[in-house]
C-alpha positions, 0 to 999 in steps of 0.5 A: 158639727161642733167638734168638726169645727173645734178641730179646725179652728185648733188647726187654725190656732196651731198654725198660727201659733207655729208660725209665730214660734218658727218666726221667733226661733232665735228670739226663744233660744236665746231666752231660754238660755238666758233664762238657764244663766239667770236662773229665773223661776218658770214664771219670771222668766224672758221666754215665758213672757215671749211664749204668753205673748204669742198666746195673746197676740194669737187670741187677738189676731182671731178677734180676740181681746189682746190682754187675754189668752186663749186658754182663757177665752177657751175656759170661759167659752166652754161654758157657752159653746159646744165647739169651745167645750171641745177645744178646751178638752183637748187644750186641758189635755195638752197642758195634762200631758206635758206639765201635769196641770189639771182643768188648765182652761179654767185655771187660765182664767183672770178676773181682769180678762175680757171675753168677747168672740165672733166667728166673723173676726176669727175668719177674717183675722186668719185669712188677713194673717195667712195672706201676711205671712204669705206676702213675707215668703214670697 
């Protein structure tokens, strides 16, 4: 049942994090090319910032703390929960795949974070954010 769940909440997470990317489109083109000019290192630069505040307004639209991400929330997690553990390997995965980083969850978490998560909030954070972007299309 756990890994059932992980992949929906994943689906839920990735829809939700498209979402915000497809809204934001002019935005990251726009940093990231500006970020090409200025010749900003990885972490120093516009678009990471945009791109590490969406991972954390998603953490908190899914009741989350807003200073956390969710790789974070994923790595601390994981430790408690069967569905987090799945959603962290694949999120580890990803992070493998395209940027080569090992155990990425983990290495997300910061001492400074706050972890705190209920099913309950995760629900009603999507459904809120989903009837939102519904109201805006149409």
């Amino acid at each position: 049942m756990s890994f059932v769940k992980s992949k929906v909440l994943l689906l839920f997470i990735a829809l939700t994090w498209g979402s915000l990317i497809m809204f934001m489109i002019p935005l990251e083109i726009i940093s990231f090319a500006f970020d090409k000019v200025q010749k900003r290192g990885k972490k120093q630069g516009w678009l990471y910032s945009i791109l590490i505040g969406q991972d954390c307004l998603v953490n908190a639209i899914f009741g989350g703390h807003f200073k956390t991400t969710i790789s974070s929330e994923l790595g601390y997690q994981s430790s408690k929960s069967d569905t987090a553990r799945y959603m962290a390997k694949v999120v580890d995965w990803l992070f493998y795949v395209t940027v080569g980083e090992v155990d990425h969850c983990k290495n997300a978490m910061e001492k400074e974070d706050l972890y705190y998560v209920s099913g309950l909030r995760m629900s009603i954070g999507f459904i809120c954010y989903v009837c939102g972007v519904y109201l805006i299309i149409v």
